[in-house]
C-alpha positions, 0 to 999 in steps of 0.5 A, spaced: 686 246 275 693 248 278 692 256 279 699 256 281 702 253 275 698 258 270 700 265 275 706 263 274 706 265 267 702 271 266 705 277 262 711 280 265 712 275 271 718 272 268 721 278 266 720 280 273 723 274 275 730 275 271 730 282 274 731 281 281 736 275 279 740 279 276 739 285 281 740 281 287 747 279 290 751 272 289 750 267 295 758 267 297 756 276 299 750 275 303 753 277 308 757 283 307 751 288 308 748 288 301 740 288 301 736 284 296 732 288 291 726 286 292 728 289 300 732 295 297 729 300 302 730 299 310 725 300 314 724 304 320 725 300 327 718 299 329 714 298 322 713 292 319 716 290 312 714 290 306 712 284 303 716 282 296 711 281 290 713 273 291 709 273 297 704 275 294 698 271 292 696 272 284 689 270 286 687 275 291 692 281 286 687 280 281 681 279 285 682 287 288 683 289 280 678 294 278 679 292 272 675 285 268 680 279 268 678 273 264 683 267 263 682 261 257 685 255 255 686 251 250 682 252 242 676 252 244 677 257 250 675 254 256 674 258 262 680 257 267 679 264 271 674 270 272 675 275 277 670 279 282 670 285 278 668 280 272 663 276 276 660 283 278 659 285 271 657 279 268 655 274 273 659 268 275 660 263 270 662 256 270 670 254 270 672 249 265 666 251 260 667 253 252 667 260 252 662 260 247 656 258 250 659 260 258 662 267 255 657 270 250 658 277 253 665 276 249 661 273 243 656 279 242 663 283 242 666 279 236 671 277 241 672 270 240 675 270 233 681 275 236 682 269 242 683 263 236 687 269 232 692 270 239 692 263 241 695 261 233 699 267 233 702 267 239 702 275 239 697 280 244 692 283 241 688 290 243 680 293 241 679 299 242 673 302 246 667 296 245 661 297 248 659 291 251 652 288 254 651 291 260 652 297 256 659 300 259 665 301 254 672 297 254 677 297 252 679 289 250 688 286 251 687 279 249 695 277 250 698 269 250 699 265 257 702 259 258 705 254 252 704 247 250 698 243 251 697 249 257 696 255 252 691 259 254 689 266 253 688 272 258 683 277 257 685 284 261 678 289 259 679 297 262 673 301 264 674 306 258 666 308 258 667 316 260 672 316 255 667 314 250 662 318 251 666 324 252 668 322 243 661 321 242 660 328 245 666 330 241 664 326 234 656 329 236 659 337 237 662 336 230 656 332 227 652 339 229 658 343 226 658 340 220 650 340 219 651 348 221 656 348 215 653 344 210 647 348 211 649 355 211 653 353 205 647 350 200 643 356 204 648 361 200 649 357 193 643 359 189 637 355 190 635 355 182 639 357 177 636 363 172 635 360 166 638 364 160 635 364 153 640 362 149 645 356 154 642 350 157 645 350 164 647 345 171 650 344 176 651 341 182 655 341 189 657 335 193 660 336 200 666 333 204 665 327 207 663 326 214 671 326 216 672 333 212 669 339 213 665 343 209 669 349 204 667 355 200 666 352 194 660 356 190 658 357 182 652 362 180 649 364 173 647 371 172 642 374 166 646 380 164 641 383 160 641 384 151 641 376 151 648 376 155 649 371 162 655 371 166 658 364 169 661 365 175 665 359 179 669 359 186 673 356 192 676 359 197 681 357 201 680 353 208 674 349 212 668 350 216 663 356 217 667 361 217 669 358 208 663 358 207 661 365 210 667 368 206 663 364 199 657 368 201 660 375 201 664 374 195 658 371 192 653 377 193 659 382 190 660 377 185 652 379 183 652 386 185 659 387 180 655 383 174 649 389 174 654 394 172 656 390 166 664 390 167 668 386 163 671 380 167 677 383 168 674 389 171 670 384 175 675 380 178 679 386 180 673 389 184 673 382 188 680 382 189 681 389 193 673 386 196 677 379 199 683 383 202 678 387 206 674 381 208 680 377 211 687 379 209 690 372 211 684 368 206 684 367 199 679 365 194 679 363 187 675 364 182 673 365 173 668 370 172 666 368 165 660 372 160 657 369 154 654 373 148 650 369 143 651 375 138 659 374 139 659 366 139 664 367 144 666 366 152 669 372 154 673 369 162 678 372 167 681 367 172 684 368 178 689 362 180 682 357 177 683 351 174 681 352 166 675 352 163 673 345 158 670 346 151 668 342 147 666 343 140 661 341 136 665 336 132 668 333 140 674 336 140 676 339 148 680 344 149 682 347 155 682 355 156 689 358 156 693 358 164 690 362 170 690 371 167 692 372 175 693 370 182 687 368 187 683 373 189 686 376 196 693 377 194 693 384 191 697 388 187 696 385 180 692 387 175 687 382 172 686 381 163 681 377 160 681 372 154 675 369 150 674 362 147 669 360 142 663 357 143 658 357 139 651 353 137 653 345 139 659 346 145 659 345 152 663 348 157 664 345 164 667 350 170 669 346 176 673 346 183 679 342 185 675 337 188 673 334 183 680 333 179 685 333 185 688 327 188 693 326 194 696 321 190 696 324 183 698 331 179 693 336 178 694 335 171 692 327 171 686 329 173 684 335 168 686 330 162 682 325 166 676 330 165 677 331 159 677 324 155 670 323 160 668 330 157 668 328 151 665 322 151 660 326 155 653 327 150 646 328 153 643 335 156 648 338 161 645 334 168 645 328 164 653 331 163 654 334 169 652 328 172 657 323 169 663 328 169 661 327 176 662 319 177 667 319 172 671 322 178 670 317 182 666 322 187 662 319 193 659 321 199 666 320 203 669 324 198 675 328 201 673 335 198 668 339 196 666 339 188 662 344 184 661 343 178 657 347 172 656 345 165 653 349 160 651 348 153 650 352 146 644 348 143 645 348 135 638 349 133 634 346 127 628 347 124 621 350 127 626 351 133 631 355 129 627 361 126 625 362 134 632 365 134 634 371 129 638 376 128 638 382 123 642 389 123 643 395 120 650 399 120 648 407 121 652 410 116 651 418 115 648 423 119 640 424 121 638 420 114 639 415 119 634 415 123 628 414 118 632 409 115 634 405 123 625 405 123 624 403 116 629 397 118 626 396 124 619 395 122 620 390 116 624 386 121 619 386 126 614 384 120 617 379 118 618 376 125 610 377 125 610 382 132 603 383 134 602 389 131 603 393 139 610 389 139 611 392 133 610 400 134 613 398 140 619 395 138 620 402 132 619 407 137 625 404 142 628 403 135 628 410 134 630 413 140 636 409 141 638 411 135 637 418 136 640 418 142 646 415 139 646 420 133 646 425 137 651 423 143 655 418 140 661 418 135 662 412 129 661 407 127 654 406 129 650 399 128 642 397 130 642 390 132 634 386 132 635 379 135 629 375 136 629 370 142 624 365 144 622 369 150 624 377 147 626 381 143 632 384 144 634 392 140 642 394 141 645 400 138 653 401 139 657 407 138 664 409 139 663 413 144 665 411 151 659 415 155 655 411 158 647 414 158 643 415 165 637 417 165 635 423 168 629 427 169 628 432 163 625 440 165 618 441 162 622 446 157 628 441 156 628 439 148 632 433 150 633 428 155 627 425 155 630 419 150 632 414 156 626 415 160 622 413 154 625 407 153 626 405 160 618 406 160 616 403 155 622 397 155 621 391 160 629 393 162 634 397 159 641 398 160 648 400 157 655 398 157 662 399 154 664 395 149 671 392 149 674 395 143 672 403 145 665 405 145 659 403 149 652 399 147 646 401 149 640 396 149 633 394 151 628 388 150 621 386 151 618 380 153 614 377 148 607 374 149 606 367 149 603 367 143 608 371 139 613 366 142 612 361 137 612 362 129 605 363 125 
């Protein structure tokens, strides 16, 4: 093998060569003082000159390289050069062998076929950080040498072995990072969802892929009391540990505001001044959401959320109107409420952004794509939130954060329907209302067949609420009964907007002891305005297994 011949076209030499003729004085000036390139700077009297890189030998060059050389030839690369710090790193090996067998170093790092497709194409190509046999990172150029028959490939591999841990360091810290946050935030999401009478919920939430890190996604449900439940879906703003942890702070005033029993607006309202005191520069949206079975209907406020999806019990979806206000930590704005039916037989979802948001598409694109997979969506609310879920396409490399809550307002048939009653009573005149509120009360509870100590239990919260009423609030008045298959729920509306509170009544007091009663007696008891003008006061009992079911 002529190695002269082969180094005389290793990557650069020509350029190089084409350089100095160009730099270097035509023959006829030789003698006019002129200096050849490769000679430019002259040296001292007493040092010895500087050899040009012609004089150098290309063997004795690349052997001192610290770097791994390999140099085939031919299509079945057939070794034609290793250097020393090739040989030291993988042991000598034969020339002229076939680099399958002589090189499997090469093999075992899928190198080869990178040999065959440099050696067609003519153009260098480069891997990046490949851990080879002895255990040690490079980083591989295989660039074309020689032509014709004399085609060959040399293969220049860089020592990257400190770089490459110190990413796996990095990528190993982040993995941790993001374990840290994935952890605190599923920590901060509700572990299992309270379960209210009337609705059938679930949820789920999916976090970011492995490149995206974890953000403030949460949703949570809430039991008001009076057979009432509040639903509440947010996202905020921005990545990582510090997302997550402002989600945990919202979440638990979110659960704080709901036990006073405001309505939505007043809700978000509070959070919005509470987002501004926990960072000014972090934002959040939000749709805090109440159901009353009573009413049929889904009372919302949104603060710059996507809209809510219902779908009737006839199929058709809709979507609740746009945002009522901007995200939470804004300020300066005032937050209204609206309401969209549901009633027995619908299905509402509250989502985030990631599960309809696209780089590639408008937001609406993704919402219409929700609606038509909703309402081809039957079957309980996972099974629902399950494919909402896959009809979006989100898998574990997703690129955002997806929470999904899906509740439904079964419609009710036979033995199961007369587990749920209503009956009310208007309270018209004045304290002849009060035997007649007991009278009501005790046939109805009755025919509910109450055991009898449910019964004069049930008549004697009845009674107090009722008197409580007639003697503090304004008409109109109403009682309503309501029958669940876990309790029975007793209410009574007025037009006064004073809320009660119980306090202790003085031995010689003649009032004041009604609350306290109900309260006692009551397995919870509380009060809220009304959104008309007014104030309901309520209790409930929870009903013995036996009563659960209709004898």
């Amino acid at each position: 093998m002529n190695f002269t011949r082969w180094s005389a076209r290793l990557p650069g030499t020509q350029r190089r060569a084409a350089a100095r003729t160009e730099q270097t004085a035509p023959p006829d000036r030789r003698g006019e003082g002129s200096v050849p390139a490769a000679r430019a700077e002259q040296l001292t009297e007493g040092d010895r000159p500087v050899p040009a890189v012609d004089d150098l030998g290309v063997r004795e060059v690349l052997d001192r390289v610290p770097c791994l050389v390999a140099l085939v030839h031919g299509p079945d690369h057939r070794i034609a050069y290793l250097n020393d710090a090739y040989t030291t790193a993988f042991g000598l090996r034969p020339v002229g062998a076939p680099a399958r067998g002589a090189l499997p170093e090469l093999d075992e790092l899928g190198l080869l076929p990178l040999l065959d497709q440099v050696l067609r194409s003519g153009k260098p190509r480069t891997v990046k950080s490949r851990k080879a046999p002895d255990g040690r990172s490079y980083t591989f150029t295989c660039t074309p040498a020689g032509e014709g028959d004399s085609r060959g490939v040399l293969v220049f591999a860089t020592d990257v072995t400190g770089h490459a841990e110190a990413a796996e360091r990095l990528r190993a810290s982040e993995r941790r990072q993001r374990e840290t946050a994935v952890t605190l935030q599923r920590s901060l999401l509700p572990q299992e969802l309270e379960e209210p009478d009337d609705l059938r919920i679930a949820a789920t939430y999916h976090p970011g892929g492995t490149e995206a890190a974890v953000g403030g996604d949460w949703y949570d449900v809430i039991t008001l009391g009076g057979g009432r439940t509040a639903l509440v879906i947010g996202d905020v703003m921005g990545r990582g540990v510090r997302a997550a942890a402002v989600m945990g702070q919202l979440r638990t005033a979110v659960r704080a505001y709901a036990r006073l029993d405001l309505p939505p607006h007043e809700v978000l309202q509070l959070l919005d001044g509470l987002a501004m005191e926990i960072d000014a520069n972090q934002i959040a949206t939000c749709v805090y959401a109440i159901h009353d079975p009573n009413e049929g209907r889904l009372v919302y406020a949104s603060a710059g959320h996507l809209p809510i999806l219902v779908r009737d019990e006839n199929g058709t979806v809709r979507r609740t109107d746009e945002p009522t206000g901007p995200p939470l930590g804004t300020g300066g704005w005032m937050h209204s409420s609206g309401s969209v039916p549901l009633g027995p037989g619908s299905t509402a979802v509250l989502y985030t952004d990631g599960l309809v948001e696209r780089r590639d598409e408008d937001l609406d694109v993704g919402i219409a794509s929700l609606e038509r997979a909703l309402a081809g969506a039957t079957g309980g609310p996972q099974v629902v939130c399950d494919r909402l879920v896959r009809s979006a396409g989100v898998t574990p490399d997703h690129d955002d954060d997806v929470a999904v809550l899906v509740l439904q307002h079964p419609a009710r048939s036979g033995p199961d329907s007369e587990l749920f009653r209503n009956a009310a009573l208007e309270l018209l005149g004045g304290v002849e209302a009060a035997p007649r509120a007991r009278a009501f009360a005790s046939g109805v509870l009755t025919s509910w067949r109450f055991p009898p100590e449910l019964h004069d239990l049930g008549v004697l919260a009845t009674s107090e609420l009722v008197a409580n009423s007639l003697q503090h609030g304004t008409p109109p008045m109403r009682l309503r009964l309501r029958r669940t298959d876990r309790r029975l729920i007793i209410e009574v509306t007025d037009g006064d907007d004073h809320l009660p509170r119980r306090r202790r009544a003085e031995p010689g007091d003649e009032s004041g002891r009604g609350i306290a009663i109900v309260a006692t007696i009551a397995s919870a008891w509380g009060s809220r305005r009304t959104p008309g003008g007014g104030k309901a006061v309520w209790c409930e009992f929870l009903l013995p297994k036996t009563a659960g079911a209709v004898v």
